[in-house]
Wavefront OBJ file of the C-alpha trace (Angstrom):
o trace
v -3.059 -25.450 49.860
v -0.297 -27.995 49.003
v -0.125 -29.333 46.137
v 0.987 -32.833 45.085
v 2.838 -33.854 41.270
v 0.277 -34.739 38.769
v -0.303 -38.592 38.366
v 0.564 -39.717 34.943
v 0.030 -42.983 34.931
v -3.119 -42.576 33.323
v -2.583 -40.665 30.808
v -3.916 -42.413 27.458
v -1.347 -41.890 23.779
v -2.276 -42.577 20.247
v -0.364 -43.277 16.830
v 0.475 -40.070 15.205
v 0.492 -42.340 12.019
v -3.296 -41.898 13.021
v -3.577 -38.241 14.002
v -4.925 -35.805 11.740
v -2.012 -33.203 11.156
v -2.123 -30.052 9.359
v 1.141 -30.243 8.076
v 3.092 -32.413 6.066
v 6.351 -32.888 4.489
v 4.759 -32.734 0.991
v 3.702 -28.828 1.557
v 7.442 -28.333 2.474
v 9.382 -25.333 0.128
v 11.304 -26.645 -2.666
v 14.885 -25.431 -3.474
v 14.574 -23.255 -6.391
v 17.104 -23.757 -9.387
v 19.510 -21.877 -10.450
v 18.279 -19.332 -13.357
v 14.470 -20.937 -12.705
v 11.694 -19.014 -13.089
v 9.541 -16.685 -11.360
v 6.483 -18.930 -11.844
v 9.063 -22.342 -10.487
v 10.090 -20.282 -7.580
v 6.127 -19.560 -6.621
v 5.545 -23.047 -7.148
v 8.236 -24.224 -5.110
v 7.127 -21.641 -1.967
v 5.364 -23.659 0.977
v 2.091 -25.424 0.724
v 0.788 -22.670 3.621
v -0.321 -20.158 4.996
v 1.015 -16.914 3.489
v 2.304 -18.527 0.533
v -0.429 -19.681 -0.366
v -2.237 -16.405 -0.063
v 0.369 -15.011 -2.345
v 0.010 -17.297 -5.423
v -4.051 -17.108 -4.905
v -3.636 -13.426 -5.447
v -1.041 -13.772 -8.449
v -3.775 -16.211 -9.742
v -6.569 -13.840 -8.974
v -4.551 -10.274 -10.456
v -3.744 -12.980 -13.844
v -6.873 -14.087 -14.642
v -8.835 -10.222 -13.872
v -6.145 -8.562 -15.755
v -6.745 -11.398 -18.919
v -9.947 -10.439 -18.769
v -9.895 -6.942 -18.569
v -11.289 -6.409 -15.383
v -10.534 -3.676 -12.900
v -7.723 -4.269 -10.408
v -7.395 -1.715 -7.911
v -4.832 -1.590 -5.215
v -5.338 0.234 -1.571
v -2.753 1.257 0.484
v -1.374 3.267 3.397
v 2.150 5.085 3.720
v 3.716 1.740 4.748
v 3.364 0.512 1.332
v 5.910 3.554 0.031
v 7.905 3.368 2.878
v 8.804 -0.333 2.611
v 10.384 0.205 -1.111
v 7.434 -1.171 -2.889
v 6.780 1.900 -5.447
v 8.699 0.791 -8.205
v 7.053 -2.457 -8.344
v 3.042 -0.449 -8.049
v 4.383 1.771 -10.811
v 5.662 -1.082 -13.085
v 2.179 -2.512 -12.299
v 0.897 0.818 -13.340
v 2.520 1.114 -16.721
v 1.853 -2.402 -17.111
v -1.734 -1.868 -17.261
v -1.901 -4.489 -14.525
v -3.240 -1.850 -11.837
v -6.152 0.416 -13.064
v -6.650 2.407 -9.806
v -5.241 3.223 -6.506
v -6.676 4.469 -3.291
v -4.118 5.827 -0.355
v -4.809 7.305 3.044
v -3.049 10.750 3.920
v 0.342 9.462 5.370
v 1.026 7.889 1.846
v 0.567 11.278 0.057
v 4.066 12.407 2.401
v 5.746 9.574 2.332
v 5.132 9.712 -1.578
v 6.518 13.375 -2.114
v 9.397 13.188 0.323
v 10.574 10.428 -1.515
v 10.537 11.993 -5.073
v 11.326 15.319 -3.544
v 14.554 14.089 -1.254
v 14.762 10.217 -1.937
v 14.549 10.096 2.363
v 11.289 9.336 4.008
v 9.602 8.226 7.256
v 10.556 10.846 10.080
v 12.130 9.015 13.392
v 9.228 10.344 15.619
v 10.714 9.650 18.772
v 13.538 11.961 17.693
v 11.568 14.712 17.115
v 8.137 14.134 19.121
v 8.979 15.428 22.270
v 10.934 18.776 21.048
v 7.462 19.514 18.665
v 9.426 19.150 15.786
v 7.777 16.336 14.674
v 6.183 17.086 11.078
v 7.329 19.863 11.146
v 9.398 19.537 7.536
v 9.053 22.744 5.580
v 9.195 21.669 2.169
v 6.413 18.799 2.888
v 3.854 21.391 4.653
v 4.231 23.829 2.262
v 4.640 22.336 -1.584
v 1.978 19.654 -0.633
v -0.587 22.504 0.709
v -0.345 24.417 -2.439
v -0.660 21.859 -4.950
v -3.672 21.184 -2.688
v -4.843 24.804 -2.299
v -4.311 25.715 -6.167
v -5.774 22.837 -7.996
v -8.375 21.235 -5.225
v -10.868 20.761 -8.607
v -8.530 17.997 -9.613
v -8.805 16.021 -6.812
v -6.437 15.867 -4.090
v -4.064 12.571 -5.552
v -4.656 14.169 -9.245
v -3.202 17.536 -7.433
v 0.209 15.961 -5.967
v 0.696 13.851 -9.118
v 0.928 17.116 -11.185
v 2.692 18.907 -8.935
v 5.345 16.237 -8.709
v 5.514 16.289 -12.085
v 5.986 20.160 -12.663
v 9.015 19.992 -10.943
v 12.536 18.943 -11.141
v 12.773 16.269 -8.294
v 15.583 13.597 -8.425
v 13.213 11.297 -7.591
v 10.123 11.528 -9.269
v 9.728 8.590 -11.438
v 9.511 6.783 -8.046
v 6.267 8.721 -7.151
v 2.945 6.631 -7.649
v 1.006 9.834 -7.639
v 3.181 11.614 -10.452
v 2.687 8.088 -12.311
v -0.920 8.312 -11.663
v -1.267 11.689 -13.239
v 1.162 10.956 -16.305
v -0.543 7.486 -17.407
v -3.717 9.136 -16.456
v -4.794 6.075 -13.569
v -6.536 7.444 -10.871
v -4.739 7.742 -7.603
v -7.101 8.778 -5.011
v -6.211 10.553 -1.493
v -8.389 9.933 1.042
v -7.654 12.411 3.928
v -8.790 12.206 7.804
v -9.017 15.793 8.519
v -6.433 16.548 11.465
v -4.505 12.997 10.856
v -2.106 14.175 8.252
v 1.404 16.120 9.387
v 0.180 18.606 6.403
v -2.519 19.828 8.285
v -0.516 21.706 11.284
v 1.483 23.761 8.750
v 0.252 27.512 8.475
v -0.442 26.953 4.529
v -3.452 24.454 5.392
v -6.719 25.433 4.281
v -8.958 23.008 5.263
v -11.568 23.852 2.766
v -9.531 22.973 -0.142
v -8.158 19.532 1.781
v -11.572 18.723 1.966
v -12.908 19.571 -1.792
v -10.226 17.799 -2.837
v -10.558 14.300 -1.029
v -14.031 14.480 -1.651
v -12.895 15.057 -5.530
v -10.937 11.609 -4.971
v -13.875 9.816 -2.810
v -16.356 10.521 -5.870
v -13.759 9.398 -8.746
v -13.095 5.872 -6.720
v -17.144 5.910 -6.242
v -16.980 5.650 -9.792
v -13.694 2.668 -9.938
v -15.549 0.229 -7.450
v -18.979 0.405 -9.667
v -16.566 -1.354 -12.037
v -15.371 -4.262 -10.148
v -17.270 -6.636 -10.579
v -15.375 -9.430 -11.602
v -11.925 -7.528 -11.080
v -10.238 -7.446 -7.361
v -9.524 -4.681 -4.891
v -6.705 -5.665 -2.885
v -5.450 -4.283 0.565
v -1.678 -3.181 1.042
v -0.681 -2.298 4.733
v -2.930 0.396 6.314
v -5.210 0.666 3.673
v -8.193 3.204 3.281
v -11.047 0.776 2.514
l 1 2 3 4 5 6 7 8 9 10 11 12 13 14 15 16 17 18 19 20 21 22 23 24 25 26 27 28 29 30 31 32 33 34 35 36 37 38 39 40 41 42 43 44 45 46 47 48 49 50 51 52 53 54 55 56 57 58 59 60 61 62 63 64 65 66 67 68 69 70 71 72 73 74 75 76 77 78 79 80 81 82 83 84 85 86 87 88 89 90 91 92 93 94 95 96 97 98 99 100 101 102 103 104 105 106 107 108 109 110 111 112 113 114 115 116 117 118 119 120 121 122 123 124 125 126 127 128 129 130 131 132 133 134 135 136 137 138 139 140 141 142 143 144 145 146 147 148 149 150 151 152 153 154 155 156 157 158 159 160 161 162 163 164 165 166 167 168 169 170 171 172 173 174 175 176 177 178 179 180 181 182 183 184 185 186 187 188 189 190 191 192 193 194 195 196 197 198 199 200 201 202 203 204 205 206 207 208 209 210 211 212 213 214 215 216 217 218 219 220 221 222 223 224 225 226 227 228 229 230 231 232 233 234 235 236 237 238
């Protein structure tokens, strides 16, 4: 089939002055200031998109945390592994954040970091020799915090375990924060997910009491938020 140029000599224009445009120069970032304020520089953030999502959320966190309401924060291992504990923890001892709920990758990425101040294993490295999560010090300490105090709760377990010891890095650990302001940090494990379960030390018994531990304390945090917020971070549990 041949085919010929397409005729354009009836193709029909309008104004743009009368076009309906999502964006316009008035939603455009302002320069911050020198020495300005965390509040100017929001302000002064695009009139779009994610910035906007970001001060509705500051707005939202403000107003539930003036009012005392919960505000509980879920989150995967992405969250630690970005270099956003210190901030959580601030939040933490802040009374700003009254809860958090991780998934299992956060609980290693968490404890490596207190434990070594390194995190986040270069899988293809080590995937295709079967090293991969295979780290001796994360299979085995995390097990038997699990194994030995599974009444706790799983997060509760970590947090005191962390604690016990003499890491270099452990005021950067949300769970050993958790478990010294006394805020619930919950672990909620997929069995056979987690690089902790192919260590010899697993007992899946105790994994399981103990996220179930965690699943029935954050039962009990989201019966309290109404009014308050829950917000998602990265891969999040909920």
């Amino acid at each position: 089939m041949k085919y010929e140029p397409l005729d354009k000599s009836a193709i029909k224009t309008y104004s743009i002055k009368d076009r309906k445009s999502k964006v316009s120069v008035e939603d455009f970032a302002k320069l911050p200031e020198r020495g300005g304020s965390v509040k100017a520089f929001l302000e002064g953030l695009p009139g779009m998109l994610g910035a906007n999502d970001l001060r509705a959320v500051a707005a939202a966190v403000a107003k539930a945390h003036g009012e005392g309401k919960t505000i509980a924060l879920g989150m995967g291992g992405h969250v630690v592994k970005v270099g956003l504990a210190p901030l959580i923890i601030e939040l933490m001892k802040r009374g700003v954040i009254g809860a958090i709920a991780m998934n299992g990758s956060c609980v290693v990425h968490d404890f490596e970091s207190a434990f070594n101040g390194t995190t986040s294993e270069d899988v293809d490295a080590e995937i295709g020799g079967g090293a991969f999560g295979m780290a001796e010090e994360t299979g085995t300490l995390l097990n038997e915090a699990i194994n030995n105090n599974r009444d706790l709760g799983l997060g509760r377990a970590v947090g005191e375990m962390i604690n016990s010891c003499d890491f270099p890095y452990k005021d950067l650990s949300i769970l050993a924060a958790g478990a010294r302001l006394d805020i619930p940090v919950t672990v909620h494990v997929a069995m056979g997910t987690d690089i902790l379960h192919i260590h010899r030390n697993m007992d899946g018994e105790a994994t399981g009491a103990a996220t179930i531990k965690d699943f029935d304390t954050f039962s009990s945090v989201v019966a309290t938020l109404e009014g308050g917020l829950y917000i998602n971070l990265g891969s999040a549990v909920l």
